[in-house]
C-alpha positions in Angstrom: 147.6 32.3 114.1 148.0 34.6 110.7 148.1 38.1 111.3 148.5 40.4 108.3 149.1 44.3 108.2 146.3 46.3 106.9 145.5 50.5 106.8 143.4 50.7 109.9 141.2 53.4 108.5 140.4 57.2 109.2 140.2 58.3 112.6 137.4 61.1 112.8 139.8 63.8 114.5 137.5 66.8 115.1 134.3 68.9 114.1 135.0 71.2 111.3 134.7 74.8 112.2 134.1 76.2 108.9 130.2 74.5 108.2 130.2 76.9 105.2 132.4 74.4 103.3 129.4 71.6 102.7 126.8 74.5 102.6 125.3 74.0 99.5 125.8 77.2 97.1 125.3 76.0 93.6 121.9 76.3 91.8 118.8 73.0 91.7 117.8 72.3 88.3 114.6 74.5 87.3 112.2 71.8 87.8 109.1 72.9 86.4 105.4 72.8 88.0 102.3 72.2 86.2 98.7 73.0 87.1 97.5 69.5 88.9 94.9 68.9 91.5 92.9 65.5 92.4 89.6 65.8 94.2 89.2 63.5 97.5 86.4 63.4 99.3 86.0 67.0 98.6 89.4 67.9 99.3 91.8 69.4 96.2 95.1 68.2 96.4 97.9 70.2 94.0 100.1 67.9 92.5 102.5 70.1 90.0 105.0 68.1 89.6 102.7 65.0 88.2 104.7 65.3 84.9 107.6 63.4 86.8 105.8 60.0 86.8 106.3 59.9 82.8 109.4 58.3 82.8 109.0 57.8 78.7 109.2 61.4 78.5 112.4 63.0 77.5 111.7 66.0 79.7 111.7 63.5 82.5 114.7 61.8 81.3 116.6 65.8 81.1 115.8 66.3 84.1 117.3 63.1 85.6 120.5 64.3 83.6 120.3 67.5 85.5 120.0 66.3 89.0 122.8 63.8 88.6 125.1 66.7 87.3 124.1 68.7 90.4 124.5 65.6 92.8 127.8 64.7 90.6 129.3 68.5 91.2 128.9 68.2 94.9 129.8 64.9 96.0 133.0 65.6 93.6 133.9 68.9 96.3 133.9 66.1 99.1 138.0 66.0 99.6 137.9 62.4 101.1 135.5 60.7 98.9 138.5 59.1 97.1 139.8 57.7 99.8 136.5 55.7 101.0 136.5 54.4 97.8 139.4 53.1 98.1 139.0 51.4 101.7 135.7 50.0 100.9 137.3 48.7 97.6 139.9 47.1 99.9 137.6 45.7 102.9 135.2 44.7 99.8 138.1 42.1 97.9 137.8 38.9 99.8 136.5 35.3 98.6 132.5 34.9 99.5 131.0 31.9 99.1 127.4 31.1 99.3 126.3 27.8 101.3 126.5 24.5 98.5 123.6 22.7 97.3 123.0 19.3 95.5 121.5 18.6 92.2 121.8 16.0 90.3 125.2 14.4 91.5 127.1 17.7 91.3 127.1 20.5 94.6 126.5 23.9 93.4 127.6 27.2 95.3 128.5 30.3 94.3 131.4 32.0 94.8 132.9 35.8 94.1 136.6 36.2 93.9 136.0 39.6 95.8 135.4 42.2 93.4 133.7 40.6 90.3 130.2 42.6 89.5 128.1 39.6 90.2 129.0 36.1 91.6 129.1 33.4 89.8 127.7 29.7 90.0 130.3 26.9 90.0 129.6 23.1 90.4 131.9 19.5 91.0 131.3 16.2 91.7 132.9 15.0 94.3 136.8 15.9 95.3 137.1 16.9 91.9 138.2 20.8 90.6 135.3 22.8 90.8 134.0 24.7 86.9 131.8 27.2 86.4 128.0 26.7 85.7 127.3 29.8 85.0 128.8 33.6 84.8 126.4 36.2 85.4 129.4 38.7 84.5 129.2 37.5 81.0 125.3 38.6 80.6 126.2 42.3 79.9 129.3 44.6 79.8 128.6 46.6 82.4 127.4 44.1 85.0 124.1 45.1 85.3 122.3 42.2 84.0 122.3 39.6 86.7 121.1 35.9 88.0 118.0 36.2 89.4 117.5 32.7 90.9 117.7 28.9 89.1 115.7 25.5 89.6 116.4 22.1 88.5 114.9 19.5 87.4 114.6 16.7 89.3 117.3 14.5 88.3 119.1 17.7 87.8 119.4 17.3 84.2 118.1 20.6 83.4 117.9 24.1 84.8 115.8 27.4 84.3 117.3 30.6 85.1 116.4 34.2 85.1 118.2 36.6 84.1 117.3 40.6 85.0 118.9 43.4 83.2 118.9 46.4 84.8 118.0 45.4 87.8 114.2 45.1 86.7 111.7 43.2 88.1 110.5 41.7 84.6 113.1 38.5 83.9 113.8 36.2 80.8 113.8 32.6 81.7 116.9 30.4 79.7 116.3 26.7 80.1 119.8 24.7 79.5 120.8 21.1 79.5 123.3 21.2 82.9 125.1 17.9 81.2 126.3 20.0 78.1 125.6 23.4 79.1 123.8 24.1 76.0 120.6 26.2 75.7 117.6 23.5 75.0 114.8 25.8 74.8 113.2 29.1 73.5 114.0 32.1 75.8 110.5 33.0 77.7 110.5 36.7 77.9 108.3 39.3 80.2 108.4 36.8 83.2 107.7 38.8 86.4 107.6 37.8 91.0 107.8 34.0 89.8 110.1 31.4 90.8 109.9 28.2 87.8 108.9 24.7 89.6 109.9 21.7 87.4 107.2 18.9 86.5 109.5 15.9 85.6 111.3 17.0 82.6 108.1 17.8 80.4 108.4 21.3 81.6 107.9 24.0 84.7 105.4 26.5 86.3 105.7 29.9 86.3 103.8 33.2 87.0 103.4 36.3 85.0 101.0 39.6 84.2 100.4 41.0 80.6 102.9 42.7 79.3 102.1 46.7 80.2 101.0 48.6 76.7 102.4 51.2 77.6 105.8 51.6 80.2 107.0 48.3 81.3 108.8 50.2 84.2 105.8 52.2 85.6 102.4 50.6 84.5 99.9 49.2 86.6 100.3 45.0 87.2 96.8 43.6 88.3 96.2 40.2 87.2 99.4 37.8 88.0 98.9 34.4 86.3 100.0 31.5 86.7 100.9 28.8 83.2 102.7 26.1 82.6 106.0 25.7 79.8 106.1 22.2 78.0 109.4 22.1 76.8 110.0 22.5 73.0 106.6 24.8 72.4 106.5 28.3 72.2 105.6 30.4 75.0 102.5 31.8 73.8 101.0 27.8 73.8 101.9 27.7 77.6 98.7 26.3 79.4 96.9 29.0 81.6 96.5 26.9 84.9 95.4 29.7 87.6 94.2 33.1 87.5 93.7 35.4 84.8 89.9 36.8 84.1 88.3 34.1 85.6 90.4 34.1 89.3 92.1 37.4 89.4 94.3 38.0 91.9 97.4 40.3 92.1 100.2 37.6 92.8 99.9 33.7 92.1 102.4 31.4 92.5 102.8 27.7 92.0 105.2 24.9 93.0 105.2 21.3 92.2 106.1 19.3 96.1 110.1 17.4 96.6 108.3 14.1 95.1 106.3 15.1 92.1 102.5 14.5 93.1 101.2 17.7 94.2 101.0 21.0 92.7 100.9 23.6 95.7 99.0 27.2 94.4 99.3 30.3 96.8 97.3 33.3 95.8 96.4 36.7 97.3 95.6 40.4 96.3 98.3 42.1 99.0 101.1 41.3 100.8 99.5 39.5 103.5 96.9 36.7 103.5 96.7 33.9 100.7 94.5 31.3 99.9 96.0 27.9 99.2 95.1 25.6 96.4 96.4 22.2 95.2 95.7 19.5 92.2 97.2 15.8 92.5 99.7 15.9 89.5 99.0 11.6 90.1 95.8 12.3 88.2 96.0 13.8 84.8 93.4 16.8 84.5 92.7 16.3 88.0 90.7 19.7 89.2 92.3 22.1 91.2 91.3 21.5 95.1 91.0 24.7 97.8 92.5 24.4 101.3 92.3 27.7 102.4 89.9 30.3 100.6 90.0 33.8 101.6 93.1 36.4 103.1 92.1 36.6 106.4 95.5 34.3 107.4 99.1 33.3 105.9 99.7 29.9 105.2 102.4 27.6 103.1 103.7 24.5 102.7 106.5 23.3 104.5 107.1 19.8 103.1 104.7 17.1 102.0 104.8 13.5 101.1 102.4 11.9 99.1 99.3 13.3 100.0 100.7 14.2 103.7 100.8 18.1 104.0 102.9 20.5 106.4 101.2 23.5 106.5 102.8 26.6 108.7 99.8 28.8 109.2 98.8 31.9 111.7 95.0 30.6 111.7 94.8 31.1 115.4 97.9 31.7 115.8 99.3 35.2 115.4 102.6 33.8 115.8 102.3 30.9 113.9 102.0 27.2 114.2 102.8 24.0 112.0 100.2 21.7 111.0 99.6 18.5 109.5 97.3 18.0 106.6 96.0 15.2 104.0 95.4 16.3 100.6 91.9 13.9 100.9 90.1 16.3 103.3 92.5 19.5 103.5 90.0 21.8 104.9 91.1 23.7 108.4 88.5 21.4 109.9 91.1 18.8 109.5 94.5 20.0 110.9 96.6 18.2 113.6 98.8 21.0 114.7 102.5 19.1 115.3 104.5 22.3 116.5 102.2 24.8 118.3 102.5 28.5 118.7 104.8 29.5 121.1 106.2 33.2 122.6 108.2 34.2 119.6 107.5 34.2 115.7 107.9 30.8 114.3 108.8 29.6 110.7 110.3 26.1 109.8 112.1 24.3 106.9 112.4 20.2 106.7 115.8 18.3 105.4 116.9 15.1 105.8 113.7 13.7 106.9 113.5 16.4 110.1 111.7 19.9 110.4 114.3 22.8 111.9 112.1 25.5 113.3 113.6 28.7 113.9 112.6 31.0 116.2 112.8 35.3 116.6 113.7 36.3 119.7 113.9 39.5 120.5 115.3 39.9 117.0 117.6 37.4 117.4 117.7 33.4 116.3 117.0 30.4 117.9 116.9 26.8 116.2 115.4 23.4 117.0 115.5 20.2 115.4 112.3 18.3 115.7 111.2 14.8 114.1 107.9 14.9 111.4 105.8 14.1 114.3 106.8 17.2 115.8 109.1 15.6 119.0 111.6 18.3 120.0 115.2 16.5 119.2 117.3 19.0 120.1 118.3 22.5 119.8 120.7 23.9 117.5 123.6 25.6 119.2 124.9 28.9 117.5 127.7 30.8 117.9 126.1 33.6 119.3 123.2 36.3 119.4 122.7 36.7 115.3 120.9 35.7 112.2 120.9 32.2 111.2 119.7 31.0 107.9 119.4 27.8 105.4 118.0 25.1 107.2 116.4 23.5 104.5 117.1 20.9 101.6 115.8 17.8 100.0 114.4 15.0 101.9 117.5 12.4 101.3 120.0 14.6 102.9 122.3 13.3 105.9 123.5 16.7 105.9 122.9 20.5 105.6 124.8 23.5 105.5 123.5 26.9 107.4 125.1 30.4 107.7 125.2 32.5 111.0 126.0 36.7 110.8 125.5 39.5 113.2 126.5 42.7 113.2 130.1 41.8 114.2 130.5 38.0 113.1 130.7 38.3 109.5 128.6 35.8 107.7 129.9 32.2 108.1 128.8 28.9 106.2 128.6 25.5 109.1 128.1 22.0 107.8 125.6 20.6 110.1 125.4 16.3 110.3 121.5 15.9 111.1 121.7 12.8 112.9 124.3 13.9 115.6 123.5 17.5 115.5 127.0 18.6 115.5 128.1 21.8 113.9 131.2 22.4 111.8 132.8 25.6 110.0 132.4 25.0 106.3 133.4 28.3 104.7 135.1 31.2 107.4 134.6 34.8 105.7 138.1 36.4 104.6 137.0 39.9 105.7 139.2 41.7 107.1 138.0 42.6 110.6 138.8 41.7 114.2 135.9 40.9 116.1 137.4 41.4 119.4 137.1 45.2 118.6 133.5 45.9 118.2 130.3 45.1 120.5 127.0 45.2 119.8 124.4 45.3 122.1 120.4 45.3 122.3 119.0 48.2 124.4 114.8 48.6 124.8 113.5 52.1 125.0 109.8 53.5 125.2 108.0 54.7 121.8 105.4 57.7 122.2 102.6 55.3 123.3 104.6 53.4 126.3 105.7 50.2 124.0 108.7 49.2 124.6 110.8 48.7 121.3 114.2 46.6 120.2 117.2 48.0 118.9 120.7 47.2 118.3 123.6 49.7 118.7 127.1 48.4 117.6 130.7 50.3 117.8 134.3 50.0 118.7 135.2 48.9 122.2 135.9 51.2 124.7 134.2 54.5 122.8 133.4 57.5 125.1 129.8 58.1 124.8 130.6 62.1 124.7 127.3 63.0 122.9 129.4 64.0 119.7 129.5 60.2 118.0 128.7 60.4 114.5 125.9 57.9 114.2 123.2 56.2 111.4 120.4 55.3 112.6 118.7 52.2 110.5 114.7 51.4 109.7 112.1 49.5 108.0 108.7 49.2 110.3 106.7 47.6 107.6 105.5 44.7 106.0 106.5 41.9 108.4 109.7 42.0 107.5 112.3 41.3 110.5 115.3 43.5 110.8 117.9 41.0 112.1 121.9 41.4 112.8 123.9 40.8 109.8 127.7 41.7 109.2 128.2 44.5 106.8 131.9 45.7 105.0 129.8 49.0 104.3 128.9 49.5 108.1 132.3 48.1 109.0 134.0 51.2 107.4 131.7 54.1 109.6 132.3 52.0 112.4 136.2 51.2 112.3 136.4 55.3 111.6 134.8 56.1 115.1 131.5 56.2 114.1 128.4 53.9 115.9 125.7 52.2 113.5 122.2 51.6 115.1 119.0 50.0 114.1 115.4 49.7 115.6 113.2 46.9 115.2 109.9 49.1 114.5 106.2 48.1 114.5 104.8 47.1 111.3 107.8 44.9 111.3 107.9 40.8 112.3 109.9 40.9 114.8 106.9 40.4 117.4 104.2 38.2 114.9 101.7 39.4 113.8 100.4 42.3 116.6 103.5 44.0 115.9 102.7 44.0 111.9 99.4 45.2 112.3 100.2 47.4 114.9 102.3 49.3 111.9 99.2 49.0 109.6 97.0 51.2 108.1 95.7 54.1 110.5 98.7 52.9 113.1 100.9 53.6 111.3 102.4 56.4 112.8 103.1 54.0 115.7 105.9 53.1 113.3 107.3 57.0 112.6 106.8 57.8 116.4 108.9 54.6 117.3 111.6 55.9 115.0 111.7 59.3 116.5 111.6 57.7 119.7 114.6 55.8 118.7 116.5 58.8 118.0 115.4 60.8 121.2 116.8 57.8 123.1 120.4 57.6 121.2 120.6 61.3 121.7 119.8 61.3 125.6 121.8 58.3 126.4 124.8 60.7 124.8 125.3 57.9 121.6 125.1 61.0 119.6 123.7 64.4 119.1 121.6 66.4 116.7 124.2 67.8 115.0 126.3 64.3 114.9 122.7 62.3 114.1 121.9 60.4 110.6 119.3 58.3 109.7 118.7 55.8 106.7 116.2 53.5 105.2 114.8 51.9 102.0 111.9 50.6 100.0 109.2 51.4 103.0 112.2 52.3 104.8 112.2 54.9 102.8 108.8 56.4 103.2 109.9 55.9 106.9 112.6 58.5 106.8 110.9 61.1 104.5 108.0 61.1 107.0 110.3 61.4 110.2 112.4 64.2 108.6 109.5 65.9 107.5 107.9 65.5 110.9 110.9 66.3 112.9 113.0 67.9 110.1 115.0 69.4 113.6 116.1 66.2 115.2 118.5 64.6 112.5 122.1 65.9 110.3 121.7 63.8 107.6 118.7 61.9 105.7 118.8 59.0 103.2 115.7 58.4 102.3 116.2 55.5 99.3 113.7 54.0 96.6 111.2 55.5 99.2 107.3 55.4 98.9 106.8 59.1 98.7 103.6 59.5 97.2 101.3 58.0 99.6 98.1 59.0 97.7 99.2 57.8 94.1 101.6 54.8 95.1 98.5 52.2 94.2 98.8 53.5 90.6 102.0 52.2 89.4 103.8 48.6 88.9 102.5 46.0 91.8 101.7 49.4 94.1 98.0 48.4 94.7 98.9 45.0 96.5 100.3 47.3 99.5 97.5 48.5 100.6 97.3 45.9 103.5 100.0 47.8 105.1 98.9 51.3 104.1 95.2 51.5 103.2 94.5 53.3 99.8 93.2 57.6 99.7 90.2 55.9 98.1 89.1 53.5 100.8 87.2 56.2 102.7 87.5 60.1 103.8 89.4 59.1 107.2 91.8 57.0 105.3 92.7 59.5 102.7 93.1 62.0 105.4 95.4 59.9 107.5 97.4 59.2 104.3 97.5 62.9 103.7 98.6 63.6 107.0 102.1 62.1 106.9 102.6 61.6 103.2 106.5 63.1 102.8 105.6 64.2 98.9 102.5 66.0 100.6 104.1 68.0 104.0 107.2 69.4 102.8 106.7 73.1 104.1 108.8 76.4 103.6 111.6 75.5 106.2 114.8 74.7 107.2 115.7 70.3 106.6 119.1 68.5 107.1 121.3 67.4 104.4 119.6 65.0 102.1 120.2 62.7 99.3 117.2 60.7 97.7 118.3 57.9 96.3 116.7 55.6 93.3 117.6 53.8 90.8 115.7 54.8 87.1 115.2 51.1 86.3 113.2 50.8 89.9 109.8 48.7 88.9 109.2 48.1 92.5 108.8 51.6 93.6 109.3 53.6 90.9 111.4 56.8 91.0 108.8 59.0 90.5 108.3 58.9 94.4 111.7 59.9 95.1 111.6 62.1 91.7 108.5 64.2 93.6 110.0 64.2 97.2 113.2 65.9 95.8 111.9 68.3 93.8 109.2 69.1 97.0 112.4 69.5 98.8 114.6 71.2 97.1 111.7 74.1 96.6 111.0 73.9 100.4 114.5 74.0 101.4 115.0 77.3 103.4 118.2 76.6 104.7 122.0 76.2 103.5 121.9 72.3 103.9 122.1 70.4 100.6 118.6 68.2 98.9 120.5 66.4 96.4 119.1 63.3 94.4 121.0 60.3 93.6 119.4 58.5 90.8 121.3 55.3 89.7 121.0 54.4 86.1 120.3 50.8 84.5 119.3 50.2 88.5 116.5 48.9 90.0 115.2 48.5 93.5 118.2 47.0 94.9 118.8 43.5 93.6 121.4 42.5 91.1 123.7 45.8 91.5 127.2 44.7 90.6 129.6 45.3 93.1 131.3 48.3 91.6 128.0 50.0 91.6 127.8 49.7 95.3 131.0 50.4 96.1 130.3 53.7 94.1 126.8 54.2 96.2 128.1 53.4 99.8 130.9 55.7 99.1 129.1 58.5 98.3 126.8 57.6 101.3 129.9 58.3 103.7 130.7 61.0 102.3 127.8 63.0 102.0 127.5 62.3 105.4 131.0 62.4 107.0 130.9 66.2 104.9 127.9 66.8 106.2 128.5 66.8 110.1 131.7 68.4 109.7 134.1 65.9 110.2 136.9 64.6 108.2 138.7 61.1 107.8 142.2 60.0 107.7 144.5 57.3 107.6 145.6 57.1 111.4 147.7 54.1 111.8 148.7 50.5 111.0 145.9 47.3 112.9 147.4 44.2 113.0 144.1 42.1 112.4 144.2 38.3 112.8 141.7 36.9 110.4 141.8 32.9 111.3 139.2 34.0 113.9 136.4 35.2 111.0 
């Protein structure tokens, strides 16, 4: 056993009597208003500070200046900030390693060396010394351009790569020869939500809009289209094989199946429901075939083998089923289900000749191995109640590699043989932290409605519940997407200073299938707000917490989730950090890729009832003249997901609302987009500030209290 000493971190010792020190006395930017109203359905709704969502326009840019310097000036009065940079910078410097992958006779992972800005993608064959492949931290200076995914050919020859600077959603794609390492190709350029899906070595597919005439960051995106690149022409030859004028849809994608012959298309207008197309790559200028027309259900190929299909669908199935399909007669009229729908949400990944289906439960993951009839083999033991992810690979494979995480088993990397089903640690994270001293445990409390909702609550062993815990509460409620357990450094450092980290598996999320998504949808979606409040009514009755101890957090949608809950119930929480948040519930289908959201939220133009149930709980819209905890907005000005005009509104909303001596602060990130890419130093810098705006906030300080021995063989 190796044991080494570390700084055991900041004990909170006490509530601060003297609130006046994180009272907010300097002075908000002027932020001007202008004279803006839209008509709906009758109704005139003021929008002054419309002159925001110009982010060409050098007013805008001033007053992105401004803010920071505010924001800069009071974070800077935080005595302690230092010093949680500097433990974050020290639980942050370990080794990580992602899981390996084969191509082409070499294994591929990626590896940082703890606090590089972005990892980087080594290779070797064999036993040999590993090289590089390729070093992000050599796209920019500054670390902000980063590798945004890479395919290879087939006989791994060749590779495209994208690259994002900025953290933008619009990528280059560099094509190079992986024997040499040499650029082969011309650089494609305004490449945007596409993966690039190899065709031999003639060339790949990709997907793309029109470049915007006017900002790239903020315009409108419509028609997604999908071409293919022969290698050695231009891009403005490339073939346009889907979409466009003729089939517009708003997101198109296309990849060629493990053994060449099919080309699989998904297409769709939102961010649920796609049609499925494919055209037998066998025949050349063979027509393109439909499988499933329509957006009524989700469905995508799993695996397929000549003209043998796997098709994981929720036609019928709300939680999902996998079925098999010939490319002959695809239709739905034709599908042999092979794994069924069962209790929990269902998706499934094939390697090595076997399909690994992985079940939710109760937010949690479960894993079998079945054959490709869909016989039940075995299931796949993990170490615990966590995430597990990475079940997939090519069809030749004796062997895969998976990782497991929860909120206190930092993520590990297990080589799994496939035909005996036995488990091994590959990689063991570095981090420094001792299990044995944290639990995490799922509790179920009642929403507003009766339902009986998930969450998580994790925190040193042997805490007093006194009611006076300093506590984040973390949502998303939207979208289908799961909130699972995963280890985090940033959590680690609230949570080894005393302080508990909590997160509730809303509705709208995927957590249940399907019912719980659309349960969070549209005109239920307050079900989703009501469930977070509930969440926080719950923490603070069962003495987790308090009001006055009590923060909350989310981003993207979880965003919009917090600015609606604190405008709502602006007297329940300490400390909001509402991030990249959709604040603008009425305009958010104007900008970037905004309209394909409107599964989930329904549009102010779809009818009167909708527009008025937007209006209801849009934050931008029902900031009043009161009293709101201590905020900080963040965003990032490169954000062409949800762009910063949201949070841009919501802040200025608030800091003109605010009645009382809490501070509304924006953060707003520069050369950052919506979250992927940042280099590490970046997010060091954010999660620091995050602490201790909040730490400030709720009156407590932080400390170096003694000396852990922490034994790190045990990951």
């Amino acid at each position: 056993m190796r044991t080494i000493a570390v700084c055991s971190t900041l004990l909170f010792t006490g509530i601060m009597a003297h609130a006046q020190m994180n009272a907010f006395t300097g002075q908000y930017p002027a932020t001007k208003k202008v004279d803006q109203a839209d008509d709906y359905f009758g109704t005139k709704v003021a929008d002054p500070y419309r002159w925001l969502e110009n982010d060409m326009a050098d007013d805008t840019k001033a007053w992105v200046v401004e803010q920071n310097k505010v924001t800069d000036a009071y974070l800077d009065r935080i005595p302690f900030r230092s010093d949680i940079k500097k433990r974050l910078t020290e639980l942050w410097n370990y080794e990580k390693y992602s899981a390996p992958f084969k191509e082409g006779g070499y294994t591929y992972f990626y590896k940082n060396n703890g606090l590089q800005n972005q990892s980087v993608l080594y290779r070797q064959k064999g036993d040999n010394t590993p090289e590089v492949f390729l070093d992000p931290n050599t796209f920019s200076a500054d670390g902000t351009s980063s590798l945004q995914g890479i395919d290879f050919s087939k006989d791994g020859s060749l590779a495209a790569y994208q690259v994002s600077e900025g953290g933008s959603d619009w990528r280059k794609v560099i094509v190079v020869d992986t024997r040499t390492g040499k650029k082969v190709d011309d650089t494609l350029h305004d490449v945007k939500f596409s993966g690039t899906s190899w065709f031999m070595n003639d060339g790949f597919y990709y997907s793309s809009y029109d470049k915007p005439k006017g900002s790239q960051l903020s315009e409108k995106t419509q028609i997604h289209k999908l071409y293919y690149h022969k290698l050695g022409t231009p891009q403005s030859q490339d073939k346009l094989v889907f979409g466009g004028e003729a089939t517009p849809r708003r997101y198109v994608g296309g990849y060629v199946t493990e053994d060449g012959k099919l080309l699989i298309i998904s297409a769709a207008n939102a961010t649920y429901g796609n049609e499925m197309y494919i055209r037998d790559l066998t025949m050349p200028d063979a027509p393109i075939v439909p499988v499933v027309t329509g957006f009524d259900n989700e469905q995508d190929v799993v695996y397929a083998e000549g003209k043998t299909m796997y098709i994981l669908t929720n036609h019928g199935a709300p939680n999902r089923k996998l079925v098999m399909a010939s490319a002959d007669k695809p239709g739905m009229e034709n599908w042999k289900t092979i794994i069924p729908e069962g209790k929990f949400p269902l998706s499934v990944s094939a390697c090595g000749r076997k399909l690994f289906a992985q079940y939710l439960e109760d937010a949690v993951s479960k894993v079998y191995q079945y054959d490709l009839n869909g016989k039940k083999e075995r299931e796949i033991v993990l170490p615990g109640l966590g995430t597990a992810g990475g079940f997939g690979g090519k069809m030749n494979e004796t062997e895969l590699y998976y990782s497991f995480t929860s909120y206190v088993y930092p993520s590990t990397i297990f080589r799994y043989d496939i035909a005996s089903g036995r488990s091994e640690v590959y990689k063991r994270s570095q981090v420094k932290f001792d299990p044995s001293q944290y639990e995490s445990k799922q509790v179920f409390y009642n929403s507003a409605d009766g339902e009986r909702i998930p969450m998580i609550v994790t925190y040193k062993k042997g805490m007093k519940l006194t009611g006076k815990n300093p506590l984040l509460l973390y949502g998303y409620g939207g979208f289908n997407v799961s909130l699972t357990p995963s280890f985090s450094v940033s959590n680690l450092v609230f949570m080894e200073a005393g302080g508990i980290y909590a997160v509730a598996n809303l509705r709208g999320g995927g957590e249940y299938g399907d019912k719980w998504h659309v349960a969070g949808t549209k005109q239920q979606k307050q079900n989703v707000f009501n469930d977070f409040i509930a969440a926080a009514e719950y923490l603070i009755k069962e003495k987790y917490t308090s009001k006055d101890h009590l923060a909350i957090a989310g981003g993207s949608n979880g965003g919009l989730l917090v600015g609606a809950c604190m405008t709502q119930r602006p007297d329940l929480y300490k400390v909001c950090f509402p991030a990249v948040g959709v604040m603008d519930m009425l305009r958010y289908n104007k900008f970037t890729a905004g309209a394909g959201w409107s599964y989930d939220y329904g549009t102010a133009e779809d009818s009167k009832e909708m527009f008025q149930y937007l209006y209801k709980y849009s934050p931008v819209h029902n900031v009043k003249k009161q009293a709101y905890p201590a905020t900080m907005v963040t965003t990032g000005d490169h954000d062409d997901r949800v762009v910063p005009a949201h949070s841009f509104k919501f802040a200025s909303a608030l800091q003109a609302g605010q009645t009382g001596a809490n501070p509304t602060l924006i953060r707003i990130e520069t050369k950052a987009g919506h979250g992927a890419g940042k280099p590490t130093d970046m997010l060091i810098g954010e999660q620091a500030d995050k602490w201790s705006f909040l730490l400030w906030n709720m009156g407590l300080p932080y400390k170096v209290a003694h000396t852990q021995k922490v034994d790190i063989s045990k990951g």
